[in-house]
C-alpha positions in Angstrom: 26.4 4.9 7.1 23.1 3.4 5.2 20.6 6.1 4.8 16.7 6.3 4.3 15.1 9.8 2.4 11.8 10.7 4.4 10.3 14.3 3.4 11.8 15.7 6.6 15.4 14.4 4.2 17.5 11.7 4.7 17.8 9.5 8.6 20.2 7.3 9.9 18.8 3.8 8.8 19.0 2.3 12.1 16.1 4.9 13.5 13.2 4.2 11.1 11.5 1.9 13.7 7.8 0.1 14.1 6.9 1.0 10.2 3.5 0.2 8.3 5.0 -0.4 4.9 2.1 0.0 2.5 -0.2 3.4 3.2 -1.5 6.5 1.8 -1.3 10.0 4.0 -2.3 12.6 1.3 -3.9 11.4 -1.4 -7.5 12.0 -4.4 -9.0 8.2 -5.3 -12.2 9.6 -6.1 -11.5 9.4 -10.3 -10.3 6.1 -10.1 -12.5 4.2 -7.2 -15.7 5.9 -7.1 -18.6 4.6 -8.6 -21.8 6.9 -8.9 -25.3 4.8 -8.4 -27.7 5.3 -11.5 -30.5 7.9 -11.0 -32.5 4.7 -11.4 -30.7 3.1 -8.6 -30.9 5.7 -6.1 -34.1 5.7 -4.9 -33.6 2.1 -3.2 -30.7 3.1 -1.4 -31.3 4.0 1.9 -28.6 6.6 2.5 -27.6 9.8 0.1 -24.4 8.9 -1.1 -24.3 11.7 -2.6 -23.4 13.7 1.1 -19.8 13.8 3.2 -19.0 10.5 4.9 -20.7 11.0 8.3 -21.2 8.5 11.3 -24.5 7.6 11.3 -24.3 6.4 7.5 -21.1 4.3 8.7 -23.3 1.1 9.0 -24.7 1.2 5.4 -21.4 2.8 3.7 -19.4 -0.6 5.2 -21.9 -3.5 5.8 -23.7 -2.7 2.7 -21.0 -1.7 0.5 -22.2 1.7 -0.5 -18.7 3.2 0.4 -17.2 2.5 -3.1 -20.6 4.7 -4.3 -19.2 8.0 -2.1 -17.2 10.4 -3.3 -15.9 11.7 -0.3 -14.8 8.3 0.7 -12.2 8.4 -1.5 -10.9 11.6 -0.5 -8.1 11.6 1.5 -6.2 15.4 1.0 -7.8 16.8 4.1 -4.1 17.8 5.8 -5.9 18.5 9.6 -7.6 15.0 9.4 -5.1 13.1 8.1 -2.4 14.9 10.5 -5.0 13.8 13.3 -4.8 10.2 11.8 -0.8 9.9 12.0 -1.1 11.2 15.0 -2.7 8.2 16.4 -0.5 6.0 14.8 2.5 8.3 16.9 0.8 8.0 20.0 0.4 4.1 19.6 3.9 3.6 19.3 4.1 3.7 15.2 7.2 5.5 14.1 7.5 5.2 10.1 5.1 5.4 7.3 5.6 4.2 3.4 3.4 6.4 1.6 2.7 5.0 -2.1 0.7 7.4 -3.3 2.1 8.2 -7.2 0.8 11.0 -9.5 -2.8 11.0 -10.1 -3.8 10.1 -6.6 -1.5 11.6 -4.8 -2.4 15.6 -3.6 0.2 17.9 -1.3 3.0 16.5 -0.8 4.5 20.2 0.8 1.5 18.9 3.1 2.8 15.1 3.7 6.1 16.9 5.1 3.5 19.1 7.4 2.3 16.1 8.5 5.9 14.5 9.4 7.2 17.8 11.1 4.1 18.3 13.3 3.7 14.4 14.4 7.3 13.4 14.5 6.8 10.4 12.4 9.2 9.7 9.5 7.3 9.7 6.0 8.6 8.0 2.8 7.4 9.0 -0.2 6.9 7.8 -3.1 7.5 8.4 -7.1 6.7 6.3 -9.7 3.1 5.9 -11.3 0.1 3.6 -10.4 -2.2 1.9 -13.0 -2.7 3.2 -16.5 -6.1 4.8 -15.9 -4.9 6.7 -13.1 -2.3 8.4 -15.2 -2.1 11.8 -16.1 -2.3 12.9 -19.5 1.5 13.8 -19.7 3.0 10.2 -18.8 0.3 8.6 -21.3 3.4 10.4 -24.2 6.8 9.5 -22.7 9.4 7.3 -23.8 11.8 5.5 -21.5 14.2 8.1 -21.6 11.8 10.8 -20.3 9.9 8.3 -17.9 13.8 8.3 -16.3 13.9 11.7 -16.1 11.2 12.1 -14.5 12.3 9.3 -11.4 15.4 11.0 -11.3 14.1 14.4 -10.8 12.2 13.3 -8.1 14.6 11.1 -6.4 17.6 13.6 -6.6 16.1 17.2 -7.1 13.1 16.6 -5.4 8.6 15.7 -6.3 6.6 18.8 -8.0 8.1 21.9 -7.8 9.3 20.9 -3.6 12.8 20.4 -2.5 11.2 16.6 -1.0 12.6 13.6 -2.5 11.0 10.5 -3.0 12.2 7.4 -1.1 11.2 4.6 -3.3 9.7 4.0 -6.6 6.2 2.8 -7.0 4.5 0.8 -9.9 1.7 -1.0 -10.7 0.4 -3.2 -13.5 -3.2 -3.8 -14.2 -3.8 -4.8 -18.1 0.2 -4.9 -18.9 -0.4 -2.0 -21.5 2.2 -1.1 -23.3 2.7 2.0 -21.5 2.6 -0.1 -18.2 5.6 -2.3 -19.2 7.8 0.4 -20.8 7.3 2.3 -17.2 8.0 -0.6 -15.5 11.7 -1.4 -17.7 12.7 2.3 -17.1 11.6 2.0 -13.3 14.5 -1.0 -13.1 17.2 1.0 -14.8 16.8 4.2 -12.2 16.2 1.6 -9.3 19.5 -0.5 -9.8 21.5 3.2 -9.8 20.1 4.6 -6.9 20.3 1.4 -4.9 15.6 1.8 -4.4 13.0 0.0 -3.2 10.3 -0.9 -5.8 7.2 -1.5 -4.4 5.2 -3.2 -6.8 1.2 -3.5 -6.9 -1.2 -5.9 -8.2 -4.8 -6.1 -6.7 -7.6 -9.0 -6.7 -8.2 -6.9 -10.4 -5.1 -8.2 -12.0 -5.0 -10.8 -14.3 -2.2 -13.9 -12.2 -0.6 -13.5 -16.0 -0.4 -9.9 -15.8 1.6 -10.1 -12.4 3.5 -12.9 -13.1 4.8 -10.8 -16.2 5.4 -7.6 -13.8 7.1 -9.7 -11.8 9.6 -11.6 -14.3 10.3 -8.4 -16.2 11.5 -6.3 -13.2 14.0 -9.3 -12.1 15.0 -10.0 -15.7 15.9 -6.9 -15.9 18.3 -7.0 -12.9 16.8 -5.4 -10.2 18.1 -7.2 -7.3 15.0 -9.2 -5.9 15.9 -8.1 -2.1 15.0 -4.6 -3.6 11.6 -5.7 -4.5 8.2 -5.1 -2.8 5.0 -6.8 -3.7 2.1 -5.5 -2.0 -1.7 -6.6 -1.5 0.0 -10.3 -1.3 -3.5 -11.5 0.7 -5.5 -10.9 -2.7 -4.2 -14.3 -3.6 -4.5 -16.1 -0.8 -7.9 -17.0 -1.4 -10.3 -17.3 -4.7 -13.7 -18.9 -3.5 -16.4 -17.3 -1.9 -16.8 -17.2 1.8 -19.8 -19.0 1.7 -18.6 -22.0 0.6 -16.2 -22.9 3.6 -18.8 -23.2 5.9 -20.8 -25.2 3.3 -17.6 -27.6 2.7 -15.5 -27.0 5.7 -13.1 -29.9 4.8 -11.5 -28.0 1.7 -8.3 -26.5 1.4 -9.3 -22.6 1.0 -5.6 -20.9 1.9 -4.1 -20.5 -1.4 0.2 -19.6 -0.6 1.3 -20.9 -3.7 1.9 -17.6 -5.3 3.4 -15.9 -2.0 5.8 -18.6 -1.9 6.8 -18.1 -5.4 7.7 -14.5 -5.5 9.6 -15.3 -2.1 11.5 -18.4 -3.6 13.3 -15.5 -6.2 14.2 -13.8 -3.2 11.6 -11.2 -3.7 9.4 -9.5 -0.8 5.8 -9.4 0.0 3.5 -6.9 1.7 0.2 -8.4 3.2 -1.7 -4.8 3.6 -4.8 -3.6 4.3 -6.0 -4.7 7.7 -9.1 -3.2 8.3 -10.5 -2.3 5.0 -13.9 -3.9 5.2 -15.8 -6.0 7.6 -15.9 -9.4 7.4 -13.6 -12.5 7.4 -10.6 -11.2 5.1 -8.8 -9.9 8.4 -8.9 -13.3 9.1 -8.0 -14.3 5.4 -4.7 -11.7 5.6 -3.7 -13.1 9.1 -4.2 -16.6 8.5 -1.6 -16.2 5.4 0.7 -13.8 7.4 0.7 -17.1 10.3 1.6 -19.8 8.0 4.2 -18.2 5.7 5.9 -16.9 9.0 5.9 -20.3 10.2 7.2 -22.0 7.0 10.3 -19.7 7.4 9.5 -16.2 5.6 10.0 -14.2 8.3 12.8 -12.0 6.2 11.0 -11.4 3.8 7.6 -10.1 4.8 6.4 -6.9 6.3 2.9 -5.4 6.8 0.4 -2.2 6.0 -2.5 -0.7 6.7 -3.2 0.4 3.1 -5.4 3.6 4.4 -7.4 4.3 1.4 -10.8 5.6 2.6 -12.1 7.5 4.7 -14.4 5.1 6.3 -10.9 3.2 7.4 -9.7 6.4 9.6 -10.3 6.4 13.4 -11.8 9.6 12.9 -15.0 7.6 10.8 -15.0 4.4 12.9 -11.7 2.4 12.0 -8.6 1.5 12.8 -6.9 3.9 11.1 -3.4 3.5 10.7 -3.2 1.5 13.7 -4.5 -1.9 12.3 -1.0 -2.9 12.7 -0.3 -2.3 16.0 -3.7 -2.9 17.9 -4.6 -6.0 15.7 -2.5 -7.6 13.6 0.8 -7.6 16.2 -2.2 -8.7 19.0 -3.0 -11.4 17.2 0.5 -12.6 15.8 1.6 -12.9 20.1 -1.7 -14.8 20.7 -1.0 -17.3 17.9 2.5 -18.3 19.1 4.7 -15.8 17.1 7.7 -14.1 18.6 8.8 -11.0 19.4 11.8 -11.2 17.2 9.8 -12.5 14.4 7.5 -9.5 15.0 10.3 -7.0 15.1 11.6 -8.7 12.3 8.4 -7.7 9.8 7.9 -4.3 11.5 11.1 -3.0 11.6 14.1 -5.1 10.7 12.9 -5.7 6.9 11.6 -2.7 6.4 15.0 -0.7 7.2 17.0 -3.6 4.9 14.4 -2.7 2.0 14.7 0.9 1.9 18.2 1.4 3.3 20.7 3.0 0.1 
């Protein structure tokens, strides 16, 4: 019988259920996403970014942008608050979470299986590595061979010094480093043997030839494309500045072309993070989402949250990691889209991808 490796161990396939397939439950960004203000900057801001997130600064950290300046934004390894935050996501019918956090962001993962036993919620996590910078030293010296070892270990004997084994292999490509693509071709080899799911990210910071090149390595090196995973799909799906489509509302601003190519070599796509900021790109993600599920896609999409601040919990004012469920699956009903087609990206193609 098909199988699926949570931290709680392995579950029947069939029971993974309504799953947000791109999020982060225990996990340190501050290194890698936080940008200090200059002392020359700071006194013209109107809040001290320099304090914990609190409510009454949530109007300036989102509308203005000062989020990225806060430290604790970034800081999601707070085990009650984060166990408070899944909970939510249990009570509004969520059942399964793909965690993708990778060494160098992510922080306890004794803590993510915590999490899972006290909520009830299946967590899968993760090993593999995200982009260069966020490295740690000891990955910056490894060959293939050890950059194997170290998937292995965590897939079959289990992540850190923890019996928890990871449940899919994550990667990342940002500059297509050296050190980035020899990751990625040892990444395949361990994949194709223990039958993974590769989720695969490229952001609005990656160069289209940098993901393109991610993209025609892993297949050419025979991973099979049903076992692939690109996430943050709705970074592509528009270029231009919102501005401009009220200024010429008669232009063509949805941009598919790439979505449709990874998907025509059989690939998947993840369109994630629902709730990050205000502003139109909700509308951005689910305009996309709409249209490839009514050109056909419907097998090979599935959806996230893509919780990576604290200013997107329910505890500080967002959705949390119910985006999903109280938005996105709202909306898709509203604009003509079936139930099956719904159960399709929430559960169905999530349970195919990560099955072994």
């Amino acid at each position: 019988m098909s199988q699926i490796m949570t931290v709680m161990g392995p579950i029947e396939a069939n029971t993974l259920g309504v799953t947000t397939m791109h999020d982060h439950v225990l996990a340190y960004l501050t290194p890698f996403f936080c940008s200090k203000l200059m002392d020359e900057s700071k006194h013209l801001c109107p809040i001290n970014t320099e304090k914990k997130v609190s409510i009454e600064d949530l109007c300036y950290l989102n509308e203005l942008g000062l989020r990225v300046h806060n430290e604790d934004n970034w800081d999601l390894s707070d085990i009650e608050l984060m166990k408070r935050e899944v909970t939510f996501f249990k009570q509004r019918g969520g059942q399964s979470i793909l965690e993708t956090s990778a060494p160098g962001i992510r922080t306890n993962i004794a803590g993510m299986r915590d999490i899972s036993q006290s909520t009830g919620i299946n967590i899968i996590a993760s090993t593999g590595l995200y982009v260069g910078v966020s490295w740690p030293t000891r990955f910056k010296k490894m060959n293939e061979k050890e950059y194997k070892n170290y998937l292995l270990k965590e897939i079959e004997v289990g992540i850190e010094n923890t019996d928890i084994c990871a449940g899919h292999i994550k990667v990342a490509i940002r500059t297509g480093e050296t050190e980035e693509l020899k990751f990625l071709k040892a990444t395949t080899e361990v994949a194709i043997e223990k039958k993974l799911l590769v989720t695969a990210h490229a952001s609005r910071g990656t160069h289209p030839a940098s993901r393109k090149k991610m993209l025609r390595l892993l297949l050419d090196s025979g991973l099979p494309s049903e076992k692939l995973l690109l996430c943050h799909m709705h970074f592509s799906f528009w270029e231009d500045d919102f501005v401009s489509a009220f200024i010429n509302p008669n232009k063509q601003y949805l941009k598919l072309d790439w979505a449709r190519e990874v998907m025509g070599l059989g690939a998947n796509i993840c369109i994630d993070c629902f709730g990050e900021q205000p502003g139109p790109w909700d509308s951005v993600r689910l305009a996309g989402l709409i249209a490839l599920l009514n050109e056909g896609y419907e097998d090979q999409i599935v959806i996230g949250n893509d919780v990576y601040q604290k200013t997107m919990t329910r505890s500080f004012g967002g959705f949390g990691y119910c985006s999903i469920l109280d938005y996105v699956i709202p909306e898709l009903k509203h604009h003509g889209i079936s139930q099956k087609t719904i159960d399709r990206v929430t559960v169905k193609n999530a349970i195919r991808m990560l099955q072994y």
